[in-house]
C-alpha positions in Angstrom: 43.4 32.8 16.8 44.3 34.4 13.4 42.4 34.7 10.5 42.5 35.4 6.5 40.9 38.2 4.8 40.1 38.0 1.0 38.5 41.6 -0.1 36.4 40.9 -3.4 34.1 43.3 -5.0 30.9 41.3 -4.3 32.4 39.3 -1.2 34.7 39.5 1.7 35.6 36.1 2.7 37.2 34.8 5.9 39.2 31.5 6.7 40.1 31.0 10.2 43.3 28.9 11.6 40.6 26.5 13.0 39.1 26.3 9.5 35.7 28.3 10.2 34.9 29.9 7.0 32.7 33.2 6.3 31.2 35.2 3.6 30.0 38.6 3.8 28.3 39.9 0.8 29.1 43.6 0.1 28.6 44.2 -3.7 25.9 47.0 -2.8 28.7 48.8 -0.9 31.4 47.9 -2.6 31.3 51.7 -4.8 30.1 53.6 -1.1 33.8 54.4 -0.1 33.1 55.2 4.0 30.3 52.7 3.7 32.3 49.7 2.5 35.5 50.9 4.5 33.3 50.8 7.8 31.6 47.3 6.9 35.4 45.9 6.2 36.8 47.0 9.6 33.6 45.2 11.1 34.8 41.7 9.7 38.3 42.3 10.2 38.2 43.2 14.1 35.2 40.6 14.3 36.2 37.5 16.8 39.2 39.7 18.2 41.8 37.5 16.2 45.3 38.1 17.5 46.8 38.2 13.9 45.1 39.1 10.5 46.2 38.3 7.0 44.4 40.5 3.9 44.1 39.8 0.3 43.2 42.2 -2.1 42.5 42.5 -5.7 44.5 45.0 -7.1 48.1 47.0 -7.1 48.8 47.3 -3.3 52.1 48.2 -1.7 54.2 45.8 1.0 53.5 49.0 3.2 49.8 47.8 2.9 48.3 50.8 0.3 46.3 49.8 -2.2 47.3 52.2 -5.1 44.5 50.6 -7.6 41.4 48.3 -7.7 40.2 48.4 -10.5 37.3 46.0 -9.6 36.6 47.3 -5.9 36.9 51.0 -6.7 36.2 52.0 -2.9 39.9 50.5 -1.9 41.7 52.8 -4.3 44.5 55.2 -2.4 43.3 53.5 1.5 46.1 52.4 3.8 45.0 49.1 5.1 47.3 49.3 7.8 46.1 53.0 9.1 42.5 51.8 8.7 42.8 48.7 10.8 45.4 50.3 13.7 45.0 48.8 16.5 45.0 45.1 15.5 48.6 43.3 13.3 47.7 43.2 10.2 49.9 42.1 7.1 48.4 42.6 3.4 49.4 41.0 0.2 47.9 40.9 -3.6 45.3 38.6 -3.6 46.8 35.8 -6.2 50.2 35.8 -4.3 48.2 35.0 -1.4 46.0 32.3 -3.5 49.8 31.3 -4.6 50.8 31.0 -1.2 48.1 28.7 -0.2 48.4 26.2 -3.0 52.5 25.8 -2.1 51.4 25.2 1.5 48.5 23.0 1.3 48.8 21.5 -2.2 52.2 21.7 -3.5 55.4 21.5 -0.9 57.6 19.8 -2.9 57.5 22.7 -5.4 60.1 24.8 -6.2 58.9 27.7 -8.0 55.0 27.6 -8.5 53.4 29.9 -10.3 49.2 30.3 -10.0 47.3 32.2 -12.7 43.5 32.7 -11.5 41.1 34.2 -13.9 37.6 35.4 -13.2 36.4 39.0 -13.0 40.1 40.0 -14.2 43.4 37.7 -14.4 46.1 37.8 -11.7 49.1 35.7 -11.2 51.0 35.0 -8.1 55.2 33.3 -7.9 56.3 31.6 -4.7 59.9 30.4 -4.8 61.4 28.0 -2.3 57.9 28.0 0.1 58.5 32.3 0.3 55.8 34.3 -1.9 57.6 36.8 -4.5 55.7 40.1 -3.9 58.7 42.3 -6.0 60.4 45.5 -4.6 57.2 46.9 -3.5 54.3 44.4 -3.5 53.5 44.6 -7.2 54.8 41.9 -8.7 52.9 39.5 -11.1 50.7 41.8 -12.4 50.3 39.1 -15.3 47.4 40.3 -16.1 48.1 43.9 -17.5 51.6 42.8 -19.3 50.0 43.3 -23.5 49.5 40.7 -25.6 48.4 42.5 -28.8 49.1 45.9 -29.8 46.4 48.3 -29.9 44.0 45.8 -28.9 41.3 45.5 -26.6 40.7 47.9 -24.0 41.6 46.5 -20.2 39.6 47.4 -17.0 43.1 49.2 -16.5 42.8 51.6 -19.4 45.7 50.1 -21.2 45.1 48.5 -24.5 45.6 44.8 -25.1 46.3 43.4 -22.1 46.1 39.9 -21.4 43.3 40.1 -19.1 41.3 42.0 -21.8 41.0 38.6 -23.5 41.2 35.9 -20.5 38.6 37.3 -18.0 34.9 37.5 -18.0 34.7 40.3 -19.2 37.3 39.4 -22.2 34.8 35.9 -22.7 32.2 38.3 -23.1 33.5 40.9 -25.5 34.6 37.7 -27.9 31.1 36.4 -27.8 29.7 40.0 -28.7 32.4 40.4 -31.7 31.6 36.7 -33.2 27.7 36.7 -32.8 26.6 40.9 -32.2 25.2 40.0 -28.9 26.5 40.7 -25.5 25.3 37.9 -22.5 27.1 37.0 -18.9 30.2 34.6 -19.4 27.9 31.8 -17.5 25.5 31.9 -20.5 28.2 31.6 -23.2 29.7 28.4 -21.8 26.3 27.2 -21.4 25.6 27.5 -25.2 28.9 26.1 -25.5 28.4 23.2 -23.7 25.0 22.8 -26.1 26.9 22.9 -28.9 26.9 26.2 -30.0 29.0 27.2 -32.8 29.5 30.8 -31.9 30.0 30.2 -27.9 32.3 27.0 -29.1 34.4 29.6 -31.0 34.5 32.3 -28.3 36.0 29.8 -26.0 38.4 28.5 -28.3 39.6 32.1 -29.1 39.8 32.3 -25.0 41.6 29.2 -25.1 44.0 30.5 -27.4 44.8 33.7 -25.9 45.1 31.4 -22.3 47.7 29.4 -24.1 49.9 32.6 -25.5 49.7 34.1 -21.6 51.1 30.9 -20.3 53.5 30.3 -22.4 55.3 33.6 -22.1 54.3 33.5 -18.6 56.7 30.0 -18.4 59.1 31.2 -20.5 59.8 33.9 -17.9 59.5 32.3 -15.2 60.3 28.6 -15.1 58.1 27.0 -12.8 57.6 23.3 -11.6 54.3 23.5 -10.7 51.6 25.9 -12.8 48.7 26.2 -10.9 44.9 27.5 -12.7 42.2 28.7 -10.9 39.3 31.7 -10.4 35.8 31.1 -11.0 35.7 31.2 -14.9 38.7 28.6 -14.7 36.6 26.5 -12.7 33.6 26.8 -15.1 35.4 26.0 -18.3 37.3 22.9 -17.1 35.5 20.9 -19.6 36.9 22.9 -22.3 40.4 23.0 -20.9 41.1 19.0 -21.5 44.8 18.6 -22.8 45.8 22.3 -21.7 49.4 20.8 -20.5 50.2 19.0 -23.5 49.3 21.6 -25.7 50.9 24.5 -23.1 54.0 22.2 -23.8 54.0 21.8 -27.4 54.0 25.8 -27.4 57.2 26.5 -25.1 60.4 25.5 -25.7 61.3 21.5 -24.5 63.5 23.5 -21.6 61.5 24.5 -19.4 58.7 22.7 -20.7 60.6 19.3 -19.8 60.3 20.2 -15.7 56.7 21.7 -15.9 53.1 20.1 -14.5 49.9 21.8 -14.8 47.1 21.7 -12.3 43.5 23.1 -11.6 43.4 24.5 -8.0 40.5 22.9 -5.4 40.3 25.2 -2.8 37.2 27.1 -4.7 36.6 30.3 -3.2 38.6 30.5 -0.4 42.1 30.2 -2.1 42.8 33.3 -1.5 41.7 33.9 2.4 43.4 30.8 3.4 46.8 32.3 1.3 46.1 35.1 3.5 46.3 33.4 6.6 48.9 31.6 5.6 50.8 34.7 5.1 50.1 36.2 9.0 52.5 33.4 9.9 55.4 34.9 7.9 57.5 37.6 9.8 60.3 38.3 7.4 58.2 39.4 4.7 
């Protein structure tokens, strides 16, 4: 029986081939290096699966090292494969792996889909032809740290106007703060939105904007079919995001707009595990 791993910095989540599904909170650990890497290895060789697939947030290698998380700090410079010897394990960036499993259980007839999934931080993730495009080493589709503005906002990364400075919770938040002087969670802004309030309507329509200008170079690069959304503050604006195709469209050029549908992923939470287990079942990669 094999499994998927998704590490998060508040959960690790499992999805088994049978379709069992787990979550193990670990957000008190998640900064206690040995701690969280001891508690990992406990739900990775749990169950004795024969194969393991692991997702993980950040800039890891095909070879299985994760060279930067910038949300799950503990992961930074391990070898996945070294720390789980002894069991076949194959890792992969968390949104190729949430790409993966929207091709294979959502969208086959796809040619080139491309999913963009924005909570915490934004990733991106390209599979072409039902393969996953992890680049020369595993780091492709870091859509989130290509800049957007010059000089502008400071990115979890360090780098300065990133997209995922604007399009993330974090991003929500800052807007908020520079529009009303008050700093609150990305959960209450959309809830004062959703009440009519001016300033948290205009914080999401400058997220909105800055969403749009991401896409549209993202499409312009890329060329896909399908354009898949998801993460958890996707999810929670969906009422704002009415139209988001047609006015993605209006903003590209008519080729490669003319070939392109946009959907909101349903897989919730687990996206990304099940991407993962999906991806113990490719040998070539």
């Amino acid at each position: 029986m094999r499994k998927g791993i998704d590490i998060g910095g508040s959960f690790i989540k499992v999805f088994w081939e049978d379709g069992r599904r787990e979550k193990h909170y670990i957000r008190d650990i998640s900064r206690d290096k040995e701690g969280f890497l001891k508690r990992l290895r406990e739900i990775v060789f749990d169950g004795y699966p024969d194969r393991v697939g692991v997702a993980v947030a950040g800039f890891t290698s095909s070879k299985g090292v994760v060279y930067k998380s910038p949300n799950i700090p503990a992961l930074d410079g391990v070898n996945l494969k070294e720390l789980f010897k002894g069991i076949s394990v194959k890792v992969i960036n968390d949104v190729s792996a949430g790409a993966l499993g929207e091709w294979f259980y959502n969208h086959r007839e796809s040619k080139v889909l491309l999913f963009v999934a924005i909570g915490t931080g934004l990733g991106g993730g390209l599979v072409i032809e039902g393969k996953p495009f992890l680049g020369a080493c595993g780091s492709s589709l870091e859509l989130g740290h290509h800049v957007i503005k010059v000089n502008g906002e400071k990115c979890s990364c360090g780098r300065l106007g990133c997209w995922e400075a604007y399009c993330s919770s974090y991003g929500l938040e800052r807007l908020y703060e520079k529009i009303s002087k008050e700093r609150i969670k990305d959960y209450e802004i959309l809830e004062r939105a959703k009440k009519g309030e001016d300033r948290a309507l205009k914080a999401v329509e400058e997220f909105k904007g800055y969403l749009l200008l991401g896409l549209m170079n993202a499409v312009h690069i890329f060329n896909p079919d399908k354009l898949v959304l998801g993460g958890g503050l996707i999810d929670a604006m969906r009422g704002f995001l009415e139209g988001l195709e047609e006015e993605l469209k209006s903003l590209c050029e008519k080729l490669p707009g003319d070939c392109l549908s946009l959907s909101f992923s349903s897989c919730a939470e687990y996206c990304m595990a099940r991407g993962a287990l999906v991806f113990s079942f490719i040998d070539d990669i």
